[in-house]
TORLOLUM-763415 format. One record per residue (C-alpha): residue number from 1; residue in one letter; z negated, x negated, y negated. Coordinates in steps of 0.1 Angstrom, whole numbers, plus 5000, padded with zeros to 4 digits. Layout:
<pts>
PT resi resn    z    x    y
PT  NUM    A    Z    X    Y
...
</pts>
This chain:
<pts>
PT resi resn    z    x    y
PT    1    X 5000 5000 5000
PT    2    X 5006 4989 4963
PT    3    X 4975 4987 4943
PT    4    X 4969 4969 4910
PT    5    X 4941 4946 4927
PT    6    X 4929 4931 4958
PT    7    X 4895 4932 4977
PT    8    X 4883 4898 4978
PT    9    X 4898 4874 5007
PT   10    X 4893 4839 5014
PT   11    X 4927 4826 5014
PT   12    X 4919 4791 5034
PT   13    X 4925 4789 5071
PT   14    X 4894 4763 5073
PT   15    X 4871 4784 5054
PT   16    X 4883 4815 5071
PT   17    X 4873 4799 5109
PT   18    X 4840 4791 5097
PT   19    X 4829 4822 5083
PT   20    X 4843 4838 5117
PT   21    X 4813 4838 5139
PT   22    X 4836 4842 5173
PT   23    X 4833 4877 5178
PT   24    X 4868 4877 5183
PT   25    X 4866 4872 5222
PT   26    X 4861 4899 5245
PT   27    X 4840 4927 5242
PT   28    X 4824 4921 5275
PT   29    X 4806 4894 5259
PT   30    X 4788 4920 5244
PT   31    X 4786 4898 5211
PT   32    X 4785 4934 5187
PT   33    X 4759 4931 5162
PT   34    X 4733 4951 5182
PT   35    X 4742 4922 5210
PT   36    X 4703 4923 5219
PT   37    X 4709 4960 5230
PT   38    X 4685 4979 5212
PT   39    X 4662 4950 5193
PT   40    X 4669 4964 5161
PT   41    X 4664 4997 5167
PT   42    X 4635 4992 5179
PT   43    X 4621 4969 5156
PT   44    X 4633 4996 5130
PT   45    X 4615 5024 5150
PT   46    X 4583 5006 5149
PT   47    X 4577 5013 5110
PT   48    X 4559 4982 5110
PT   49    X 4566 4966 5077
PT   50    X 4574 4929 5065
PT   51    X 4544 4903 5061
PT   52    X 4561 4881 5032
PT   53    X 4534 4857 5039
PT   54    X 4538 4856 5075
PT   55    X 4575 4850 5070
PT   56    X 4567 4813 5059
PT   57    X 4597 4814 5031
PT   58    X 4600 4779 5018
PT   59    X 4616 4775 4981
PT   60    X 4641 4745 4995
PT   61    X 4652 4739 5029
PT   62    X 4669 4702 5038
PT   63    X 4687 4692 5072
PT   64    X 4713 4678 5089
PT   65    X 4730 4676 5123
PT   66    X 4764 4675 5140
PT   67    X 4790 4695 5158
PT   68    X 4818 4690 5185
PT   69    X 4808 4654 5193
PT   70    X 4803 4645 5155
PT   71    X 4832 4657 5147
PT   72    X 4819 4680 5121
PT   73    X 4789 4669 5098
PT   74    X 4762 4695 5087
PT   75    X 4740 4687 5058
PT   76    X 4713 4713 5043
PT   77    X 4700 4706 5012
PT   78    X 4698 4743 5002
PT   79    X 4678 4763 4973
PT   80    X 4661 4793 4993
PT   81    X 4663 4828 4976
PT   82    X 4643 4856 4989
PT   83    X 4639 4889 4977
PT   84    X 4605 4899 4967
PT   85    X 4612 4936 4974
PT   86    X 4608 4956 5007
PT   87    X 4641 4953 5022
PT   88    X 4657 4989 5039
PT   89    X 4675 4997 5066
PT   90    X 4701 5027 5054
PT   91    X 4725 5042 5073
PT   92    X 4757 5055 5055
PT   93    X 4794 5065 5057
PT   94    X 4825 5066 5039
PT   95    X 4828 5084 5007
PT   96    X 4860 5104 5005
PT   97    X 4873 5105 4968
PT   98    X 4876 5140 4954
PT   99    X 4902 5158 4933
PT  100    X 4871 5161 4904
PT  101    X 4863 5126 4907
PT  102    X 4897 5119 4897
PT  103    X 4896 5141 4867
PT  104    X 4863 5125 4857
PT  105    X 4881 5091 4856
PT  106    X 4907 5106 4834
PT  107    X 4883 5122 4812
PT  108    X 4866 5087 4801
PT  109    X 4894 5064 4810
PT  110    X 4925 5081 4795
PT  111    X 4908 5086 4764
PT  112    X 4912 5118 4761
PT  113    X 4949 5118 4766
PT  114    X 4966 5146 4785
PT  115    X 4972 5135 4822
PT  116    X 5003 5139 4835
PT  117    X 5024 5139 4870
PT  118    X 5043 5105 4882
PT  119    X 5077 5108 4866
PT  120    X 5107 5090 4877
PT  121    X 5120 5066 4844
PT  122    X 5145 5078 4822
PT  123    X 5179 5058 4819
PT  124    X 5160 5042 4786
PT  125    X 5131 5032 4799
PT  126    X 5152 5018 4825
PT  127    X 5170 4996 4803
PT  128    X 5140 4986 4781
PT  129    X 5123 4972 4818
PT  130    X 5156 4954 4825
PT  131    X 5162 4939 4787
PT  132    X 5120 4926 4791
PT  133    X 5129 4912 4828
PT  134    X 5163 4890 4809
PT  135    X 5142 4884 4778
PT  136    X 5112 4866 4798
PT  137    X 5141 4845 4818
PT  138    X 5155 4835 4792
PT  139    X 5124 4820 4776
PT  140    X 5111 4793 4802
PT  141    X 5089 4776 4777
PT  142    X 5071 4808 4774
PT  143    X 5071 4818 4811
PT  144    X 5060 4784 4820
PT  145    X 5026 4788 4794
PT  146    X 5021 4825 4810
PT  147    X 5024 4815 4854
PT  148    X 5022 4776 4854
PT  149    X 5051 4753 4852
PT  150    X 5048 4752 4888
PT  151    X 5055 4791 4891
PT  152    X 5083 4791 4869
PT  153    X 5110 4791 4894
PT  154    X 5092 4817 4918
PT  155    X 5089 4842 4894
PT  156    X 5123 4841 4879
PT  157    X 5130 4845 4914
PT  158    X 5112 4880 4914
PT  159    X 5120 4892 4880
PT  160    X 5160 4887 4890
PT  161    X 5147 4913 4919
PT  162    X 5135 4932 4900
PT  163    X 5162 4932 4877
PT  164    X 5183 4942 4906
PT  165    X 5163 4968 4916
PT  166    X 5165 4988 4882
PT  167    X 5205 4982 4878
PT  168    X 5204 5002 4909
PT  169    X 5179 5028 4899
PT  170    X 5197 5035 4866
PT  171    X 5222 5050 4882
PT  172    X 5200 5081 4893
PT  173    X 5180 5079 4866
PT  174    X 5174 5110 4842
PT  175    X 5187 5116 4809
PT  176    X 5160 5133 4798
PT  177    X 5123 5132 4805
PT  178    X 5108 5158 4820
PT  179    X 5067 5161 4821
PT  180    X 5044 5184 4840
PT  181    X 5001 5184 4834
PT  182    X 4987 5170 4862
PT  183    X 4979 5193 4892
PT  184    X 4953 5171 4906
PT  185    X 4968 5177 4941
PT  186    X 4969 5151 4968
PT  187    X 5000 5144 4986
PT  188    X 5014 5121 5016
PT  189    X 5017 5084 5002
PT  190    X 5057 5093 5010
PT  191    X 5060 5120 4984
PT  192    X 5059 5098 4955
PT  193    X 5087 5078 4966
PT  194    X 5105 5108 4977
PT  195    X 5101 5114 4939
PT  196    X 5113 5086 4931
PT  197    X 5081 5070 4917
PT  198    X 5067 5037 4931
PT  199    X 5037 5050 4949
PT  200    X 5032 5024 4974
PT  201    X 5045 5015 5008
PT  202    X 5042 5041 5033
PT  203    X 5026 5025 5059
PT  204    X 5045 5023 5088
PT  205    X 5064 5058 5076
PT  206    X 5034 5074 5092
PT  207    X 5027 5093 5059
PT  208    X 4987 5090 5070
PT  209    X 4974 5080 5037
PT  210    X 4967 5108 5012
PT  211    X 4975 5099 4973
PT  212    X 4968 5118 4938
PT  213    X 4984 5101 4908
PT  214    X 4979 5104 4875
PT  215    X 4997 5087 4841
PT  216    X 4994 5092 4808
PT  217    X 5013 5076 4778
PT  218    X 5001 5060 4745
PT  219    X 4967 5047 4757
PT  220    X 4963 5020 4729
PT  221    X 4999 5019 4727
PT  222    X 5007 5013 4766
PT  223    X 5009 5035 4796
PT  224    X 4978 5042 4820
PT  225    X 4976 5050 4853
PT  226    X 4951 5066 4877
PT  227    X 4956 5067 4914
PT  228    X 4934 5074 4950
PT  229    X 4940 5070 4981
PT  230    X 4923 5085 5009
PT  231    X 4932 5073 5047
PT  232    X 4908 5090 5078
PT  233    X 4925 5074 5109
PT  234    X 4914 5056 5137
PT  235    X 4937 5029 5131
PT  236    X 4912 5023 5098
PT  237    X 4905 5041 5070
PT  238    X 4911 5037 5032
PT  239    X 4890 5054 5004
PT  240    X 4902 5039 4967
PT  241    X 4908 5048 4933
PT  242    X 4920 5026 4908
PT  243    X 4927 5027 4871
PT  244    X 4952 5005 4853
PT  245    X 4979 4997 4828
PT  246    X 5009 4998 4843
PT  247    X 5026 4976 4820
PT  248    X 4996 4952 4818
PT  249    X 5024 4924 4817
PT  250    X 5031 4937 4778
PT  251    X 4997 4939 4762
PT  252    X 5003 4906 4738
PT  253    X 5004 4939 4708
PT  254    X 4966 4945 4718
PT  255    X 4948 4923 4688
PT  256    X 4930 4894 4701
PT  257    X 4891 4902 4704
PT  258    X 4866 4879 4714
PT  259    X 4840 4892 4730
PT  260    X 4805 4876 4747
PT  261    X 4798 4881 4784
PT  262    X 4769 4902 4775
PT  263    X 4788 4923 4755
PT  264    X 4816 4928 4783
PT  265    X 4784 4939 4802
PT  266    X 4773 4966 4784
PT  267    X 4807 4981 4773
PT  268    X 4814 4980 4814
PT  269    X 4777 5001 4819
PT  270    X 4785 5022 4799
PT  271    X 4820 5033 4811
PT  272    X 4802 5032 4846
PT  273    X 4775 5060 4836
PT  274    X 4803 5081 4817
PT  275    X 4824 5082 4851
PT  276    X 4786 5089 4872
PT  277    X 4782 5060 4889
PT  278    X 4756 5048 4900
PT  279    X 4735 5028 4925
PT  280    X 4755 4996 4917
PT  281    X 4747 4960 4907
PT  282    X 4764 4932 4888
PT  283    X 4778 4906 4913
PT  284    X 4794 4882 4898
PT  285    X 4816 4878 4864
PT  286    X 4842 4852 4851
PT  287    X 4859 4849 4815
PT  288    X 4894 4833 4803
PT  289    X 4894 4833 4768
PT  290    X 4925 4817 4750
PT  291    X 4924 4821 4711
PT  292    X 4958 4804 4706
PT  293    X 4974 4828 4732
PT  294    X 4953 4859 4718
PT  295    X 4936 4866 4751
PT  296    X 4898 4872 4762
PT  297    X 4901 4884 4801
PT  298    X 4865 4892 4815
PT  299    X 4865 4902 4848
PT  300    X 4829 4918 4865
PT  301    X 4825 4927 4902
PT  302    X 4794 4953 4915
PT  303    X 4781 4956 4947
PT  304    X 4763 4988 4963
PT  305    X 4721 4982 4959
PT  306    X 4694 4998 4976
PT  307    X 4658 4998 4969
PT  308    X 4673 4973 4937
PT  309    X 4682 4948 4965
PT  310    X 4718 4942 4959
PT  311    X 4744 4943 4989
PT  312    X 4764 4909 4996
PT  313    X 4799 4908 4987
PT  314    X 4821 4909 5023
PT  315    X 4855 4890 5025
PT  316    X 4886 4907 5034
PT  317    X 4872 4925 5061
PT  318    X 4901 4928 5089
PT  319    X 4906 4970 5087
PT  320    X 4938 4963 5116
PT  321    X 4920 4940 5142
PT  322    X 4926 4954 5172
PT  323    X 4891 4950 5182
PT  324    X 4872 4979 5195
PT  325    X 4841 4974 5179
PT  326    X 4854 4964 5143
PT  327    X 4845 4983 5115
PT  328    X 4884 4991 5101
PT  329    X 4868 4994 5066
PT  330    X 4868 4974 5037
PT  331    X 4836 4962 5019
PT  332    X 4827 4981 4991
PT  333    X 4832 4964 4958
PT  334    X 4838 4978 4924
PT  335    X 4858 4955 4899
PT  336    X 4859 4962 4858
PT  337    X 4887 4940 4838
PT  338    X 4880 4938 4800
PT  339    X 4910 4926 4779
PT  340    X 4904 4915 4742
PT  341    X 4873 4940 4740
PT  342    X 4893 4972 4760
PT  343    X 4893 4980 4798
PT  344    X 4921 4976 4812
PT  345    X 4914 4979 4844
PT  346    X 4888 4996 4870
PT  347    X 4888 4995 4909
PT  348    X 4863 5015 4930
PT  349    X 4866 5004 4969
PT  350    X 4850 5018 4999
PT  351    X 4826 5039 4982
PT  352    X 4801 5049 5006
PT  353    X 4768 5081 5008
PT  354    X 4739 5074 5016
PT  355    X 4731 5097 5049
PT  356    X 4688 5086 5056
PT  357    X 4665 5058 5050
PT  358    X 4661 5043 5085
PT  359    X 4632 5021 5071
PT  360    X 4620 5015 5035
PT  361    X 4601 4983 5044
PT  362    X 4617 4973 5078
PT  363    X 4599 4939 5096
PT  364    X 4620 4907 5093
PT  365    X 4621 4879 5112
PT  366    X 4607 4843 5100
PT  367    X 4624 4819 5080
PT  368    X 4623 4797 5111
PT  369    X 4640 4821 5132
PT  370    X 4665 4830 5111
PT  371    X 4670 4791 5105
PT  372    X 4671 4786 5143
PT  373    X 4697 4812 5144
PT  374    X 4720 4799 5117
PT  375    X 4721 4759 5138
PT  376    X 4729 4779 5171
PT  377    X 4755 4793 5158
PT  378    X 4772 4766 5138
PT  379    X 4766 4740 5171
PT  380    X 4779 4769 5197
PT  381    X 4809 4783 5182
PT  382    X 4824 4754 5157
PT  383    X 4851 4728 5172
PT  384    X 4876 4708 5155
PT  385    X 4907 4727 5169
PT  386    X 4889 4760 5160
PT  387    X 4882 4751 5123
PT  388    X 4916 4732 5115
PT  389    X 4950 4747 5111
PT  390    X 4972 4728 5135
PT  391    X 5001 4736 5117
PT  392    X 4986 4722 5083
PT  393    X 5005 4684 5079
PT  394    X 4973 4679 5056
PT  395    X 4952 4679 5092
PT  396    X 4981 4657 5115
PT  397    X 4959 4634 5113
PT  398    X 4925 4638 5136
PT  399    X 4905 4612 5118
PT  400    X 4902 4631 5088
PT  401    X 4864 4635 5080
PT  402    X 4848 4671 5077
PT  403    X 4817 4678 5060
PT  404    X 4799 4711 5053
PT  405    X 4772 4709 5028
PT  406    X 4750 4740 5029
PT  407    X 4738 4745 4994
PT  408    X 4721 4783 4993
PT  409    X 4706 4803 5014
PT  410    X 4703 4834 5003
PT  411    X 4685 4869 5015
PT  412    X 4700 4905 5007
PT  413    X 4716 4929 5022
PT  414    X 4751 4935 5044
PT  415    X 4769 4968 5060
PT  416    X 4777 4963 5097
PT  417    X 4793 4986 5121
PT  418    X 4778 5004 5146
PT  419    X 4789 4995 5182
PT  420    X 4793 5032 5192
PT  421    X 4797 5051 5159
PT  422    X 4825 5060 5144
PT  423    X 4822 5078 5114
PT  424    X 4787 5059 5097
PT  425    X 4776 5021 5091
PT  426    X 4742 5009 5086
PT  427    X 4729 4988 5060
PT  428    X 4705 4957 5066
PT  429    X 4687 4927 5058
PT  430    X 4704 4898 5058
PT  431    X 4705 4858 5052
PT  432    X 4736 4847 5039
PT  433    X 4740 4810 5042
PT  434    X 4769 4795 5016
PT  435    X 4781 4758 5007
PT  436    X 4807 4740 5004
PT  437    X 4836 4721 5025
PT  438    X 4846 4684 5023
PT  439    X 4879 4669 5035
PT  440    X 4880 4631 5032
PT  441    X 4858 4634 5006
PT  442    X 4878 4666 4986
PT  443    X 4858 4693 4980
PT  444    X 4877 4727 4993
PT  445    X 4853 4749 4969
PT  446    X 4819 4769 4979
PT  447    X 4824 4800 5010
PT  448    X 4797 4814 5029
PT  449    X 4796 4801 5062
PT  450    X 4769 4826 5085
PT  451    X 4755 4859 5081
PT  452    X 4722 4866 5099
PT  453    X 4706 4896 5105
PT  454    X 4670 4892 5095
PT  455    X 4659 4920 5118
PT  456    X 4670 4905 5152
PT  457    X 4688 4876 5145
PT  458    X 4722 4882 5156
PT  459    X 4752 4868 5138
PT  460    X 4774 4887 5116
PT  461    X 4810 4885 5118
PT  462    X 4825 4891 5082
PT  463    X 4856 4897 5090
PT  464    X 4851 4923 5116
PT  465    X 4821 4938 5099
PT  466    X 4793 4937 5133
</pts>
């Protein structure tokens, strides 16, 4: 499906093998994340609560050991952060996006502009997409300062696509345009194209994904967009709505605004408790601010929280594996971009209601423990050939020297999958354990490397969600 942004995926191979925790052999291993067949629940069932003292939590943690025959280096040197809270167990499911909830996004986000229905583009605005497409070709000086002089070549490469693409579509294109209000229906993804408006791919022509879009024209000058997508399958499912500009590429006429990461803060809470939600906590943020080229880009991710413990960000959670106990879901994850003071964009992901408190206060397992858990796993499951692309010429050769230096390990909490429950997930405590990789002495940038469950220590495997 097309969609303005991504969830967030780890996009090296190395990285990616270590966060795997090798769930991805057979299910007769019995490796889910209830692998101690019934621990948890028990545990949970008990009511007895956490100890903190008991726990024996220490502020820094330092060691070091080796996998696959020294092969692979291991050094901890690691700030500890617990959370002084009770930690819950909470069992939830899938939030399917409403028709109203839609409306509500328009209400605040469109500025009180009237919503209409997708409309294919006139033979005009045809032409004005193809004379923008020439006009940044024909500039390379200012295509190199926008992508990278390295991108240059790719992207003319696309925009002649593109370019190719509307030649063709101007020959059906309409005279005249014709708008409808919004009916705030929900259609097959296929009926947009059908309608000659880019709705997305439809997914293996299936038609299994429901979709409501919504545009509107003049929003500070530009056009805005609003669209969900619903999917209930067992193949995986998909709840999203996203709202963007959909020619984002053209906002150099917004004036340039500098504005301070607090700021970008509140103007995002506030547009979160116009459209209702709530229960969410700020994850991360980033800022590119460029005076010269008249841009200020803040960008803020939330996470779900529950009992004010915030969830962990998941990776790209893998919503086709094939694997019968995989959770077919993305992590939920809820992304605000601010441009020179405006929103420009907001994506709400995987939603999810709350269906009971399994525990409020729900007993965790020792530092120690978890610790114990976290070097099993790394020394059991992590070889050479299993954490280096064979493929990659950077790794021909096998005396390269690999390094992972643990620098946080951090307690929170993380949705896994059931093993035999469809339709809800459960919420729990979790240590997260996150560093960085060295290659020859390059550093390949910080990833997590193990999730732990802090009720029975069992590992987590990101990427399948148990």
């Amino acid at each position: 499906m097309s969609m303005r942004y991504a969830a967030k995926v780890f996009t090296i191979i190395f990285i990616n093998a270590l966060l795997v925790s090798g769930c991805r052999q057979s299910p007769d291993e019995d490796i889910v994340v209830n692998k101690n067949e019934g621990t948890m629940e028990k545990i949970i069932q008990q009511g007895k609560a956490s100890d903190k003292e008991s726990l024996n939590i220490p502020e820094t943690y330092t060691d070091s050991f080796a996998l696959d025959a020294d092969e692979i280096k291991v050094n901890v040197d690691a700030k500890v952060h617990p959370v002084d809270t009770p930690l819950s167990v909470v069992r939830v499911r899938p939030h399917v996006i409403t028709a109203e909830e839609a409306q509500k996004w328009a209400e605040v986000l469109f500025e009180g502009k009237t919503a209409y229905e997708p409309h294919t583009m006139t033979k005009q605005e045809v032409e004005e997409k193809i004379l923008w497409y020439k006009q940044r070709i024909s500039d390379k000086e200012a295509l190199a300062a926008d992508v990278g002089e390295e991108n240059v070549q790719s992207t003319i490469e696309s925009y002649e696509e593109s370019i190719a693409d509307f030649e063709k579509a101007y020959e059906s294109a309409p005279d005249a345009e014709l708008r409808q209000e919004c009916r705030w229906e929900f259609h097959p993804m296929g009926y947009y194209n059908e309608i000659g408006y880019d709705g997305g791919m439809d997914e293996e022509g299936l038609n299994k994904t429901q979709q409501l879009v919504a545009v509107t024209d003049d929003l500070n000058g530009h056009t805005g967009q609003i669209i969900v997508s619903n999917r209930d399958e067992e193949d995986y499912r998909l709840n999203l709505m996203a709202f963007y500009y959909l020619d984002e590429h053209e906002m150099s006429d917004i004036p340039y605004k500098k504005i301070s990461a607090e700021e970008a803060v509140s103007i995002a809470d506030k547009v979160l408790e116009k459209l209702g939600i709530e229960g969410w906590a700020l994850y991360s943020s980033d800022n590119n601010s460029n005076e010269d080229e008249g841009k200020d880009y803040h960008m803020l991710i939330y996470t779900p929280a529950y009992g004010n413990v915030p969830v962990i960000q998941g990776p790209g959670v893998d919503v086709k594996s094939e694997d019968i106990y995989a959770s077919n879901y993305y992590y939920s994850s809820l992304r605000i971009d601010i441009y020179n003071g405006i929103i420009y964009g907001v994506e709400w992901i995987s939603p999810l209601e709350e269906v009971k408190t399994e525990s409020s206060d729900v007993e965790t397992l020792p530092f120690e423990k978890v610790y114990e858990a976290f070097r099993n796993q790394m020394k059991s499951k992590y070889t050479r050939d299993k954490v280096i692309d064979p493929a990659d010429p950077t790794f021909q050769n096998k005396e390269a020297s690999i390094e992972v230096n643990i620098t946080h390990i951090t307690q929170g909490l993380f949705r896994i999958k059931e093993k035999d429950n469809k339709e809800e997930f459960l919420i729990v405590p979790v240590w997260c354990f996150t560093g960085e990789v060295m290659v020859n002495g390059d550093n390949w940038g910080e990833s997590e490397f193990a999730m732990i469950n802090a009720v029975d220590g069992s590992t987590i495997d990101t990427f399948l969600g148990y």
